[in-house]
C-alpha positions in Angstrom: 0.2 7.9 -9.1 -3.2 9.1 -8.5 -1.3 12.5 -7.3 0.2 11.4 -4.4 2.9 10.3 -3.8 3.0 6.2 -2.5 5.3 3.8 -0.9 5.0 0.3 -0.1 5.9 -0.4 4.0 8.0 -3.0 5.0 6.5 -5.8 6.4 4.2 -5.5 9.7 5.0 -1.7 9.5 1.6 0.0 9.3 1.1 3.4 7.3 0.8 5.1 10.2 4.5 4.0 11.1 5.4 4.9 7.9 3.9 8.5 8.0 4.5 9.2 11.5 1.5 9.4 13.7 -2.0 8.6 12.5 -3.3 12.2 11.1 -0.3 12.2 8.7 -1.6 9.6 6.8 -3.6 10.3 4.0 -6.7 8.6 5.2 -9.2 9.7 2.5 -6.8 9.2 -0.5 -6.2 5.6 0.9 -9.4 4.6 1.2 -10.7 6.1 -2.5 -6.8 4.2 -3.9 -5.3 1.5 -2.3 -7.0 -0.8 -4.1 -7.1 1.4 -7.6 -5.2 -0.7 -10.6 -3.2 2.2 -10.8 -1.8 2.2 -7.5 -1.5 -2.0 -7.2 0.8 -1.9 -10.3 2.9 0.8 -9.9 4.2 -0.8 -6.5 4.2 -4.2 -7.9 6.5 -3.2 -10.8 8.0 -0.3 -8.7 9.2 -2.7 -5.7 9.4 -5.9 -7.3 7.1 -7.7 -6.2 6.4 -10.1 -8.8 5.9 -10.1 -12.8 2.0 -9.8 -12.7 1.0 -12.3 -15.4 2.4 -14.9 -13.6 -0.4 -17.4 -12.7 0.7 -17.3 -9.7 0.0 -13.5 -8.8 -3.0 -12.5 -7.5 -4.8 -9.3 -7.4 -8.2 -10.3 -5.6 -11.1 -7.6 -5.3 -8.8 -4.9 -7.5 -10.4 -1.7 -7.9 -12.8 -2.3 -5.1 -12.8 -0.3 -1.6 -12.6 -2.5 1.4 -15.9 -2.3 3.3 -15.4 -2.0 7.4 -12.4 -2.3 9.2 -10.2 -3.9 6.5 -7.2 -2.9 4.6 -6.2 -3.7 1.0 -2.9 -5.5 1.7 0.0 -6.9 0.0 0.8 -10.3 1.5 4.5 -11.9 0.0 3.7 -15.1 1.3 0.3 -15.3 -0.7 2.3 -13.1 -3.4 -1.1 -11.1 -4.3 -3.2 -8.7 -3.0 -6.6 -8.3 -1.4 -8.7 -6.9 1.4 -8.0 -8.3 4.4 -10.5 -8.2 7.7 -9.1 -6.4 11.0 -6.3 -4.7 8.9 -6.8 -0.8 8.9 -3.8 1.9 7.7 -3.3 2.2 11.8 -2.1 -0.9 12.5 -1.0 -4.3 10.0 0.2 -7.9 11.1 3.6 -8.7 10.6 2.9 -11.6 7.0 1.7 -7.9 5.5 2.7 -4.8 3.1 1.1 -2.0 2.9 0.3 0.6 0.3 0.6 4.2 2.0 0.5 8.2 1.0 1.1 10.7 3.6 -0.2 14.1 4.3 3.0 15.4 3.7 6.2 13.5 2.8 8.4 12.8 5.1 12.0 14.3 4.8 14.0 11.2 5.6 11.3 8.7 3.0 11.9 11.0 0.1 14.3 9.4 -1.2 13.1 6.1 -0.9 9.9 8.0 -2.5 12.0 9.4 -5.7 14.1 5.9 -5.8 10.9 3.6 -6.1 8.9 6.1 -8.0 6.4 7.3 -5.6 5.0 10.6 -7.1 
């Protein structure tokens, strides 16, 4: 998607976890994509998340960059998405998901990658 290749984290497990250390993550593509339709529904449908025409889905500010320090986030309890304040690619709370693309993929997440349709 968007030519990169993204993964949803676990929960509370920031992008940088995911990636590594913080100047593997793919900072620029992240900010320009995280929030793209594109991206959003590839990981819904990829992981699971939820059907997306449920009523009760909820994709708030899609297709918008977060402005400041904020992180477009999936949140199960909420089942939706949105930009959430104090949330940044570095570091998540635990009630969050994040969307994430690395630098370069990381040997022991290609799998999960290829299984779930990152690419």
């Amino acid at each position: 998607v968007t030519g990169h290749c993204w993964v949803l984290t676990d929960e509370g497990q920031s992008c940088t976890d995911f990636c590594g250390f913080p100047t593997a993550v793919n900072a620029d593509e992240m900010g320009r994509s995280s929030s793209s339709p594109d991206v959003v529904y590839h990981l819904t449908w990829a992981y699971s998340l939820n059907n997306v025409s449920s009523p009760h889905f909820h994709t708030h500010r899609l297709g918008k960059e977060c402005s400041g320090e904020s992180q477009y986030l999936y949140m199960p309890l909420a089942n939706g998405w949105d930009c959430y304040k104090h949330e940044t690619f570095d570091r998540i709370d635990g009630w969050f998901r994040s969307p994430c693309t690395c630098n370069e993929p990381q040997p022991e997440r290609l799998r999960q990658a290829a299984l779930f349709g990152g690419g």
